[in-house]
C-alpha positions as CSV (number, residue, x, y, z in Angstrom):
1,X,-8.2,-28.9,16.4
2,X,-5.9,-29.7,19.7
3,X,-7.6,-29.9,23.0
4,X,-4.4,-29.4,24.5
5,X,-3.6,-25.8,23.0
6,X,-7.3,-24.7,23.1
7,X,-6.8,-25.1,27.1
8,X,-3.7,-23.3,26.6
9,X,-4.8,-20.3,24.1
10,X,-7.7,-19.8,27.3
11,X,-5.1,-20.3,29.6
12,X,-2.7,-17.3,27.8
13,X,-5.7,-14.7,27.0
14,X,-7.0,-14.6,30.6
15,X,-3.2,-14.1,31.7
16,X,-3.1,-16.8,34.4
17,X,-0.1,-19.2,35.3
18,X,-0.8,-22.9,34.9
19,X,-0.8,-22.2,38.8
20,X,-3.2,-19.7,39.0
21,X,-5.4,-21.7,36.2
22,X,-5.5,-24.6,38.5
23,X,-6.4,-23.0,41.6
24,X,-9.8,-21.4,38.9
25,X,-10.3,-25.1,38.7
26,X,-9.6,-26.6,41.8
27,X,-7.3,-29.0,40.5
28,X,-3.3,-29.4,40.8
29,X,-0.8,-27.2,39.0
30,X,0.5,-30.7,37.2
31,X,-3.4,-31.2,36.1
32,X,-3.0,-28.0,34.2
33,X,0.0,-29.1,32.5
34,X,-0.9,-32.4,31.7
35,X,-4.0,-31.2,30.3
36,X,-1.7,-28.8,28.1
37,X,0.7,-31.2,27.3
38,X,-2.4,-33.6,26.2
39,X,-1.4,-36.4,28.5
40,X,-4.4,-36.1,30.2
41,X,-7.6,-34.8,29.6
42,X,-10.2,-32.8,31.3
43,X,-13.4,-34.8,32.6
44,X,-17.0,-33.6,32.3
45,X,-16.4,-31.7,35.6
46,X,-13.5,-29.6,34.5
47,X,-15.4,-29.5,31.3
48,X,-18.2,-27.5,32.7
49,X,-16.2,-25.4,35.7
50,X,-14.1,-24.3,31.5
51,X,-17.3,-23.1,29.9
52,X,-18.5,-20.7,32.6
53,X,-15.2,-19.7,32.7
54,X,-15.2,-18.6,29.4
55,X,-18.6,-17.6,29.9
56,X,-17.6,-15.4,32.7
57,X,-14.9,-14.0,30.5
58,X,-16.1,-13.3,26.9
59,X,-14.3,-16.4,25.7
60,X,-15.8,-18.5,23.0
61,X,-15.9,-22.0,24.3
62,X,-16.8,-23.4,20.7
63,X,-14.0,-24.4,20.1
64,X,-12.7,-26.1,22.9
65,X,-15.9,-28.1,23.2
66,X,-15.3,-29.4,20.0
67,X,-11.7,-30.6,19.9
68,X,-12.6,-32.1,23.6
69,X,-15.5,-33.8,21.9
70,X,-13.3,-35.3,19.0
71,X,-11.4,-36.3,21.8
72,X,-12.8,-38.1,24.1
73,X,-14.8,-39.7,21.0
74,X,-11.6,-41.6,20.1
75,X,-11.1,-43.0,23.3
């Protein structure tokens, strides 16, 4: 499991830019694509602003919680 493309597969099925995305999250277009490109990743914040995005979109957030989990659990 990749945090990175999890952001990116919700990214691609709601049909958003990383621009567009960003502005969803209130956070910079290069926050987006350091997320994807898994320099960076998401805090708690962004973490809960993703799940009720995917709630408010029929997304599963499964498994992005759990590849963000493994993540941050190795840092």
């Amino acid at each position: 499991m990749d945090l990175s493309n999890e952001i990116k597969k919700i990214r691609q099925k709601s049909f958003m830019t990383q621009e567009e995305f960003a502005s969803e999250f209130g956070v910079a277009f290069s926050t987006i694509n350091r997320w994807e490109n898994g320099k960076t990743v998401p805090n708690m914040k962004a973490m809960k602003q993703m799940k009720d995005f995917c709630k408010k979109n029929g997304f599963s957030f499964g498994e992005l919680e759990k590849a963000w989990l493994e993540q941050t659990k190795n840092k």
